[in-house]
BAFI-3210 file (N, C-alpha, C; in Angstrom, 3 decimals, decimal comma, padded with zeros to 6 digits):
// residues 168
n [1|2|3|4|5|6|7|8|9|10|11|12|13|14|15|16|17|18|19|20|21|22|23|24|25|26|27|28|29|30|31|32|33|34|35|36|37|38|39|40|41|42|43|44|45|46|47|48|49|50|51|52|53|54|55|56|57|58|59|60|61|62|63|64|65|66|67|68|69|70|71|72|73|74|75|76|77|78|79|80|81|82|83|84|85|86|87|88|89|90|91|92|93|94|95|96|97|98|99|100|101|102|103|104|105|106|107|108|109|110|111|112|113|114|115|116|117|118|119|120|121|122|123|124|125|126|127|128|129|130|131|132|133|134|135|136|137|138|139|140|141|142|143|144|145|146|147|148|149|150|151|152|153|154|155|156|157|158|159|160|161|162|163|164|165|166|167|168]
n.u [008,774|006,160|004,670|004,348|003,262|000,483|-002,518|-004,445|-006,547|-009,660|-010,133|-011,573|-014,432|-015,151|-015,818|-013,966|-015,119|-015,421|-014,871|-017,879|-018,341|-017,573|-018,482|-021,167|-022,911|-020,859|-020,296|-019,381|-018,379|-018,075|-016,300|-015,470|-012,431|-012,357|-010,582|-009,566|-008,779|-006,436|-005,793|-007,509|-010,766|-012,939|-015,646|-016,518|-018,526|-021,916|-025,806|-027,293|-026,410|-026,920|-025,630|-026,124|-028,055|-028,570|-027,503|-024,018|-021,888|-019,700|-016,144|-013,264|-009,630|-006,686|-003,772|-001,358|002,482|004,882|004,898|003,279|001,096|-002,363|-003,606|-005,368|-008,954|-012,178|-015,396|-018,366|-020,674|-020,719|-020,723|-017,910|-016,686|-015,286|-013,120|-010,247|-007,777|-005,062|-002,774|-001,959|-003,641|-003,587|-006,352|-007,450|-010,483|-012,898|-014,859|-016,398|-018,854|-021,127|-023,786|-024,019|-024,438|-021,526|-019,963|-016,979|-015,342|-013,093|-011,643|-010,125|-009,010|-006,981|-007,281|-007,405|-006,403|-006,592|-008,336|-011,227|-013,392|-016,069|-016,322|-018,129|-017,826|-019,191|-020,567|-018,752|-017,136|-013,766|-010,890|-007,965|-005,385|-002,810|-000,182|000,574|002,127|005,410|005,433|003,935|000,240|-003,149|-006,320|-010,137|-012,159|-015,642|-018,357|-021,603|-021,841|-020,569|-017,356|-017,070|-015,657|-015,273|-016,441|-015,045|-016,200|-014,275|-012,392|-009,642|-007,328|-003,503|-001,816|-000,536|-002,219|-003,117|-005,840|-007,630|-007,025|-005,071|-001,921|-000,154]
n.v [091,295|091,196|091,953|094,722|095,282|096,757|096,973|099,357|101,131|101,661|104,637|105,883|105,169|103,443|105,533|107,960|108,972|110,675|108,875|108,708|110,595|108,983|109,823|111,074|113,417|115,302|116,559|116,802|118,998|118,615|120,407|121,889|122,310|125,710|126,131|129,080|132,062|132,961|131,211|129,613|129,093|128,863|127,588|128,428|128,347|127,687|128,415|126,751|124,493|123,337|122,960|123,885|125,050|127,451|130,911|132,191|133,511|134,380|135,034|133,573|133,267|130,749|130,231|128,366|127,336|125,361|121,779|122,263|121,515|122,041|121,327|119,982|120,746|121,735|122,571|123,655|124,828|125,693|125,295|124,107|125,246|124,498|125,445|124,336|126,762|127,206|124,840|121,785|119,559|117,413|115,933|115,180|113,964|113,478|111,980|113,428|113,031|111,544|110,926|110,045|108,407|107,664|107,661|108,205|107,493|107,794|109,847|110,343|112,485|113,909|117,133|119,807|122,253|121,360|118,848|120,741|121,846|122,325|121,353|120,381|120,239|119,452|121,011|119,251|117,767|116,857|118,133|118,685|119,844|119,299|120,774|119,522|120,473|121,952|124,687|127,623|126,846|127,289|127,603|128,810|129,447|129,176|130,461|129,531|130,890|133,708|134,323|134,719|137,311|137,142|134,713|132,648|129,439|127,512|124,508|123,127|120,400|119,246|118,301|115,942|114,169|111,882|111,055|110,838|108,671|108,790|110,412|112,885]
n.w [-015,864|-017,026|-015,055|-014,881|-017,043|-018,333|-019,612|-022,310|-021,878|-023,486|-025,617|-027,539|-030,301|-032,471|-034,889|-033,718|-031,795|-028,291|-024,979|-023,226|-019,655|-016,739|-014,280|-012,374|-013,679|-014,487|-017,501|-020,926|-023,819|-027,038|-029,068|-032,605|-034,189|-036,720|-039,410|-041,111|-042,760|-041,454|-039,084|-036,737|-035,106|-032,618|-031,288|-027,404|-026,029|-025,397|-025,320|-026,157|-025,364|-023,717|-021,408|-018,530|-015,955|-015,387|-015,692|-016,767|-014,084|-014,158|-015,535|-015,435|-016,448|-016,531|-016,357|-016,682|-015,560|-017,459|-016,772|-014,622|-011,363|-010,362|-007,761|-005,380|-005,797|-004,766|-005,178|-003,223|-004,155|-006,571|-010,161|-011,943|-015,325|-017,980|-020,402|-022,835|-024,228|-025,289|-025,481|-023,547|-021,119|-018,390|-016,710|-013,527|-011,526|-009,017|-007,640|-004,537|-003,539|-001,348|-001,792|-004,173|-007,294|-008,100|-006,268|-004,987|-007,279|-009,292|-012,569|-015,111|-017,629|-020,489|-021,657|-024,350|-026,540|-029,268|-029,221|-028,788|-026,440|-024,469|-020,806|-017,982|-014,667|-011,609|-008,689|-005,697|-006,774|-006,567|-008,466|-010,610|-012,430|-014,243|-016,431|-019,217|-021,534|-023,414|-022,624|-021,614|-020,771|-020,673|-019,657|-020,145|-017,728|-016,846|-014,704|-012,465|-010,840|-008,991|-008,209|-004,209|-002,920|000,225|001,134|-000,144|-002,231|-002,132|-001,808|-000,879|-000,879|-000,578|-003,218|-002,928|-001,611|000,370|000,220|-002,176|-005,161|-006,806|-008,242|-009,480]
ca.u [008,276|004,559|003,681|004,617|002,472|-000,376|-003,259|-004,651|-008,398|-010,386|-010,113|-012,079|-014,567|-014,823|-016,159|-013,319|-015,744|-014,768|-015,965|-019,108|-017,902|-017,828|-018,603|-022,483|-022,928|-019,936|-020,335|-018,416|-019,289|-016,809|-016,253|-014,588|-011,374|-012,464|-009,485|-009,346|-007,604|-005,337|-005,572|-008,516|-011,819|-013,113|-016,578|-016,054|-019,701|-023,683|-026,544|-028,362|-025,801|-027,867|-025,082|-026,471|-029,554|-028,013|-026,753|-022,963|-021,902|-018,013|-015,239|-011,636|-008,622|-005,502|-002,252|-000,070|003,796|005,147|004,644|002,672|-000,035|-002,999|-004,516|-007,138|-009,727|-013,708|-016,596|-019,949|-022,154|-020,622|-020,326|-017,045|-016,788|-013,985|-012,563|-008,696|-007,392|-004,001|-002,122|-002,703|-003,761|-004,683|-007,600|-008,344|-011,533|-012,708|-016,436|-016,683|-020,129|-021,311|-025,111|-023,751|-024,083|-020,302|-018,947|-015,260|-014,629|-011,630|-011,521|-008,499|-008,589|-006,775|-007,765|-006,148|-007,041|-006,482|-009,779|-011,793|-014,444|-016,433|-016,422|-018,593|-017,573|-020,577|-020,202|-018,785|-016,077|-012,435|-010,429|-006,919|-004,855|-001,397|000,275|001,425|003,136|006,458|005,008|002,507|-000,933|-004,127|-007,828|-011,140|-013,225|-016,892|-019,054|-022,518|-021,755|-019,385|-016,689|-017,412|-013,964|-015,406|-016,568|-015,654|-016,505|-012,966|-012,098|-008,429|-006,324|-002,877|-001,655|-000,108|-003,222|-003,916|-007,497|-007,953|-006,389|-004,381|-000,934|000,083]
ca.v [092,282|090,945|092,334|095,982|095,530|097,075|097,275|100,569|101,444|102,228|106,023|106,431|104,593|104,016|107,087|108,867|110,008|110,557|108,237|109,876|110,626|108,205|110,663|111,380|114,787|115,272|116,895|117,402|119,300|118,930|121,436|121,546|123,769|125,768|126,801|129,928|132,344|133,153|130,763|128,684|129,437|127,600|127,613|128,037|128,087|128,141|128,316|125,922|123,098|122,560|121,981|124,301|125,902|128,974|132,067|132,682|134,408|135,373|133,972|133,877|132,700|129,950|129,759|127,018|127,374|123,932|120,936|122,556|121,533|122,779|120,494|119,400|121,712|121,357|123,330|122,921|125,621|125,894|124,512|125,166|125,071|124,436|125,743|125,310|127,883|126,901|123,968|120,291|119,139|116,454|116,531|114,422|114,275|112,542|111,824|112,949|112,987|109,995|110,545|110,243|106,667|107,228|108,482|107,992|107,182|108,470|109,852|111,089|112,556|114,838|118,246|120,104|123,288|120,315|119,019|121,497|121,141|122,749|120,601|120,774|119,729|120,083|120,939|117,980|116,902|117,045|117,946|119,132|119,907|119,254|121,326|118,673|120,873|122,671|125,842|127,909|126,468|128,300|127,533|129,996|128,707|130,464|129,746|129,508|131,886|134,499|134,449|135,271|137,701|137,355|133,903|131,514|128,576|127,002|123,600|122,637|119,243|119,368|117,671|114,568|113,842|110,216|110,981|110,885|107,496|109,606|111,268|113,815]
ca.w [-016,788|-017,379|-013,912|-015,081|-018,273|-018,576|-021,441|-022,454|-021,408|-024,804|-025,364|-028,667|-030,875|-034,790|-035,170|-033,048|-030,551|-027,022|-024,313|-022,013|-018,779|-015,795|-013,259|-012,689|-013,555|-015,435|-018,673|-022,149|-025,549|-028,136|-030,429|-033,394|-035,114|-037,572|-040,292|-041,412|-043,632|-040,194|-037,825|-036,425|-034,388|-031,830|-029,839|-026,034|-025,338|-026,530|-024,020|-026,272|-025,778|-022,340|-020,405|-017,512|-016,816|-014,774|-016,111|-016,073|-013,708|-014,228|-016,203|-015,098|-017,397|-015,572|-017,485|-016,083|-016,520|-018,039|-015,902|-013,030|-011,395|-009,387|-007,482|-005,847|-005,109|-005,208|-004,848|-002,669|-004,568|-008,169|-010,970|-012,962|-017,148|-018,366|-021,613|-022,595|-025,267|-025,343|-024,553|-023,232|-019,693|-017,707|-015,812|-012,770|-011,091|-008,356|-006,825|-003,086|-003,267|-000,723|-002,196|-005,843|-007,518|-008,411|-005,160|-004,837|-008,771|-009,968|-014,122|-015,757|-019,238|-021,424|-022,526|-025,372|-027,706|-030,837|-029,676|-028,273|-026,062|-023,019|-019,918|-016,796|-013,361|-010,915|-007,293|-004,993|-007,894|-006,054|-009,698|-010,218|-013,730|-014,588|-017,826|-019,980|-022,672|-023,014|-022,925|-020,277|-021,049|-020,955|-019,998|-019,063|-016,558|-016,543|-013,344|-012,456|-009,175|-008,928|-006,744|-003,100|-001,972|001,817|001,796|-001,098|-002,642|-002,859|-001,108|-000,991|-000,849|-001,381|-004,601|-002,024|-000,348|000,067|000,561|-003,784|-005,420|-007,492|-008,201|-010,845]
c.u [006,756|003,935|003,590|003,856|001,296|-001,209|-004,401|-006,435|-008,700|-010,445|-010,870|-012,807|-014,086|-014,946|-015,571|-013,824|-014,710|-015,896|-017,125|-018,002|-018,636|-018,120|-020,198|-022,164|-021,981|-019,866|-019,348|-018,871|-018,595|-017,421|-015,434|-013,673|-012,062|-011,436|-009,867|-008,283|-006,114|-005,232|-006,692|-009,075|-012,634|-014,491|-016,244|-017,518|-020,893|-024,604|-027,706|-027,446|-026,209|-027,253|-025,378|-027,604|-029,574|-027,401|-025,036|-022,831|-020,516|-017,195|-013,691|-010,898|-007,779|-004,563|-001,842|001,191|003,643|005,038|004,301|001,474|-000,669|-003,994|-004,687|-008,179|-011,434|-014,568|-017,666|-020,824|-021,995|-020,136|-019,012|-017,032|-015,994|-013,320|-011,199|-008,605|-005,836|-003,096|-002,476|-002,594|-004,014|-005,142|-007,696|-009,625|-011,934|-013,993|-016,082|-017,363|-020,463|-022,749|-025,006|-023,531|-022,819|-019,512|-018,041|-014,538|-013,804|-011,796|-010,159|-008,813|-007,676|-007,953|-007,094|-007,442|-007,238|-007,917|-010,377|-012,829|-014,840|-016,747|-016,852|-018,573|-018,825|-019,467|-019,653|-017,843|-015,071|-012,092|-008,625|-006,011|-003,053|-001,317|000,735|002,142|003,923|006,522|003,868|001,242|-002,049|-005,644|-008,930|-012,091|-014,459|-017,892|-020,627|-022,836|-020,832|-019,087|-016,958|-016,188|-014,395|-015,913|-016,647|-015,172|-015,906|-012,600|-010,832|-007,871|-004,770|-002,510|-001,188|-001,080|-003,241|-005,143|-007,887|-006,483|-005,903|-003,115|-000,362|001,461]
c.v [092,198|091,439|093,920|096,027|096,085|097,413|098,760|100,394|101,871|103,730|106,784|105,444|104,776|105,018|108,198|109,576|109,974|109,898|109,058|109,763|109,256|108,314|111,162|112,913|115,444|115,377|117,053|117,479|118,763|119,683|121,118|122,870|124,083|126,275|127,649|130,581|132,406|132,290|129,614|129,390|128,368|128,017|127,195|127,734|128,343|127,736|127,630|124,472|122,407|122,350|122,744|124,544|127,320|129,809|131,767|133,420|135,536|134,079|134,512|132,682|132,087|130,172|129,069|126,955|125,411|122,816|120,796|122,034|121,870|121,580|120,475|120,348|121,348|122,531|123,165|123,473|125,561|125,643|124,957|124,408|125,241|124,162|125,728|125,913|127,649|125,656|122,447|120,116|117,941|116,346|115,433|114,952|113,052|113,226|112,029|113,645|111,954|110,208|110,111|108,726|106,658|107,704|107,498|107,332|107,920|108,495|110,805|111,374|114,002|116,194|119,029|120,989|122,683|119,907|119,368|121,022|121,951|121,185|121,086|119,531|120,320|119,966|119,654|117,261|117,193|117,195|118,840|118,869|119,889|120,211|120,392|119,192|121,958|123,866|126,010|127,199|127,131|127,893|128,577|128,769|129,921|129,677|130,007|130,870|132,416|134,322|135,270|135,765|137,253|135,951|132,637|130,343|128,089|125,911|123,144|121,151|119,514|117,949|116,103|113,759|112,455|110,209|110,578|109,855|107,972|110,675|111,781|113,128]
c.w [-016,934|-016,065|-013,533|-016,736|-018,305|-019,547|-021,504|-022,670|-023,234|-024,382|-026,778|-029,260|-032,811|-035,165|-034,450|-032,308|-028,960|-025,923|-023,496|-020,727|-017,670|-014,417|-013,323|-012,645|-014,701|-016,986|-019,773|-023,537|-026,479|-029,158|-031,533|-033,791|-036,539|-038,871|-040,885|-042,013|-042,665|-038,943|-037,916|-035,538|-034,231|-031,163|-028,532|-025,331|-025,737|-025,673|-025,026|-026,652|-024,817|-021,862|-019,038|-017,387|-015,754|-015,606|-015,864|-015,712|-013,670|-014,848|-015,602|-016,343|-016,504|-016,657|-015,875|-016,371|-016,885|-016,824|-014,396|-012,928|-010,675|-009,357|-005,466|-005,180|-005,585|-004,921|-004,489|-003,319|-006,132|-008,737|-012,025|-014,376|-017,787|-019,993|-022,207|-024,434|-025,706|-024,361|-024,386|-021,645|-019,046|-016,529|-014,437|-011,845|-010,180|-007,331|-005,599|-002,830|-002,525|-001,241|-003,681|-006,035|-008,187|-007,611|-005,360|-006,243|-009,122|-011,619|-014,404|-017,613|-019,363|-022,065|-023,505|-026,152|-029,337|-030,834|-028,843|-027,790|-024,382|-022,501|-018,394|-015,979|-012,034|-009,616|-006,628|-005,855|-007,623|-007,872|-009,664|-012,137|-013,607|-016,501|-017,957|-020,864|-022,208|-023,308|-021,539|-021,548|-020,199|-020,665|-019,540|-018,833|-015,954|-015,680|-013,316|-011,064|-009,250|-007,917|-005,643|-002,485|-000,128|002,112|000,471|-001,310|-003,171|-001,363|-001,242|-000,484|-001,237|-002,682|-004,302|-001,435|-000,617|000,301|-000,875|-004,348|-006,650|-007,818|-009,599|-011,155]
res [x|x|x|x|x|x|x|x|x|x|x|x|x|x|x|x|x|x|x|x|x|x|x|x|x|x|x|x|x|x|x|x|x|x|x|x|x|x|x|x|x|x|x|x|x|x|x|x|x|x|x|x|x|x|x|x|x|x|x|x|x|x|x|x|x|x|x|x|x|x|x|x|x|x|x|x|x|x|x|x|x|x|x|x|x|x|x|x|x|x|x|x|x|x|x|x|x|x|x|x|x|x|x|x|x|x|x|x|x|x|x|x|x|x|x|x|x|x|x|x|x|x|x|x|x|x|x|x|x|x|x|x|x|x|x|x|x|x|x|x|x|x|x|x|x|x|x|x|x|x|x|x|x|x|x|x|x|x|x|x|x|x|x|x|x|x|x|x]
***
């Protein structure tokens, strides 16, 4: 049994922050819920939170049925920003940058509409989402480059690859 134990990485301090990322480049805002008479309202994004310094250029929405996932795909030119709206996910990500002082690091977190938060993945970041909840789940993803229909800026792995030290 003690060789199936494992002890749980720190995932928060005293102050319930969330750790920085371990990925150079690798951004995250957090936002907060705001309560309201009907619901809650959330910031998805503010061009003085600095996390780019490009324009967006297009936003697309994912839903995920229940325990799907889409993985692994990267991008050489653009950066994606990643908002979820509904739901919980988890994220991997994975350096294959060889100029990057964290090529081939592997990060795994959680995303979730509970605590909100834009997240930027720069070019050169293999990444791939699983739905964790029993329900479709929901994020928009707004880019620095619009999609190219005739020539784009989508790198594929499938979800098996042993190339990324990682399985959903």
């Amino acid at each position: 049994m003690q060789d199936e134990v494992k002890k749980d990485q720190q995932s928060t301090d005293s102050e319930w922050s969330l750790p920085e990322s371990i990925i150079d480049g690798v951004l995250f805002k957090e936002t907060k819920n705001i309560i309201t008479g009907n619901g809650t309202t959330s910031e998805g994004y503010r061009e003085d939170w600095n996390l780019h310094s490009d324009p967006i250029k297009q936003i697309i929405q994912v839903t995920l049925r229940p325990g799907a996932i889409s993985a692994w795909h990267m991008h050489r030119l653009q950066k994606d920003h990643v908002f979820v709206i509904l739901g919980t996910f988890k994220l991997a990500m994975y350096d294959g940058r060889p100029q990057s002082p964290t090529f081939q690091k592997l990060e795994v977190r959680n995303l979730s509409n509970l605590r909100p938060g834009a997240l930027v993945i720069p070019p050169g970041i293999w990444h791939g989402f699983k739905n964790l909840s029993h329900q479709e789940s929901i994020f928009i993803n707004y880019f620095d480059r619009a999609y190219q229909y005739s020539d784009p800026d989508e790198y594929r792995l499938p979800p098996d690859t042993t190339e990324i030290p990682f399985t959903f």
